[in-house]
BASEFI-721944 format. One line per 4 residues: number of its first residue (from 1); for each residue x, y, z of C-alpha. Coordinates in steps of 0.1 Angstrom, whole numbers, plus 2048, in hexadecimal, padded with zeros to 3 digits. Layout:
<atoms>
NUM = X Y Z ~ ...
</atoms>
This chain:
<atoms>
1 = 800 800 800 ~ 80E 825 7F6 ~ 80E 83F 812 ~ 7FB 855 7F5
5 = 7DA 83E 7FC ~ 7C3 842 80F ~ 7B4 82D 825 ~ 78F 81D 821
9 = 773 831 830 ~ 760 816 846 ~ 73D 819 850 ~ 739 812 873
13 = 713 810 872 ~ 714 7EE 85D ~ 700 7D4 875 ~ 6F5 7BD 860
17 = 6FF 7A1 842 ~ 6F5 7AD 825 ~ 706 7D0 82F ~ 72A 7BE 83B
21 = 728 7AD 81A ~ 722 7CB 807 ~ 73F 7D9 819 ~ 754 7BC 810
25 = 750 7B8 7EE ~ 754 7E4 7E7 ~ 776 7DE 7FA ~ 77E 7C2 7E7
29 = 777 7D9 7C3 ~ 78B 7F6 7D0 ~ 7A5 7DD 7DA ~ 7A9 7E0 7B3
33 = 7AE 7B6 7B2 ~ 7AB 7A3 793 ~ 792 789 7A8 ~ 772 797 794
37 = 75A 777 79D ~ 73D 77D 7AF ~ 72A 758 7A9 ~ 71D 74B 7CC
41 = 733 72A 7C2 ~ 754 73F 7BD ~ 769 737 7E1 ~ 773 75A 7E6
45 = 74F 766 7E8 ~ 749 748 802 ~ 763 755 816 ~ 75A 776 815
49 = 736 76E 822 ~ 73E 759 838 ~ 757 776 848 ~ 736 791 845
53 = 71F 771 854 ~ 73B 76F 875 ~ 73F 798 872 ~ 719 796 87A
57 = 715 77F 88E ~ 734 798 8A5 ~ 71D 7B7 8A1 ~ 6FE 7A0 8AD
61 = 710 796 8C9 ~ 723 7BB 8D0 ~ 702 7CB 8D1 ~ 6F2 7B2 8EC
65 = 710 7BD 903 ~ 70C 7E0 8FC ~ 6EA 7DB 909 ~ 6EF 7C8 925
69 = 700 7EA 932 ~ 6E1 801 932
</atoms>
């Protein structure tokens, strides 16, 4: 990585899935990669949702301590 780039913006309100695999796949297109499949069956995209299914699963669970404060 060049010191000229900047770094991702990340959007801290993603809680769910569908918007950590959103987020996913845009980082993985601004990544600039050649990796350009997007077919359920292709084993990058099963990685990558299983990573936003565990990253939910860690936002479930985050916000069920947060509320056990209040």
């Amino acid at each position: 990585m060049s010191l000229g780039r900047r770094a991702p913006d990340v959007d801290y309100l993603t809680r769910d899935y569908e918007g950590f695999r959103q987020l996913l796949v845009s980082l993985v297109d601004r990544a600039g990669t050649r990796w350009t499949e997007r077919a359920t069956a292709d084993l990058g995209v099963m990685v990558l949702e299983m990573l936003a299914h565990q990253l939910d699963l860690l936002a479930y669970a985050g916000d069920r301590v947060a509320e056990e404060g209040f």
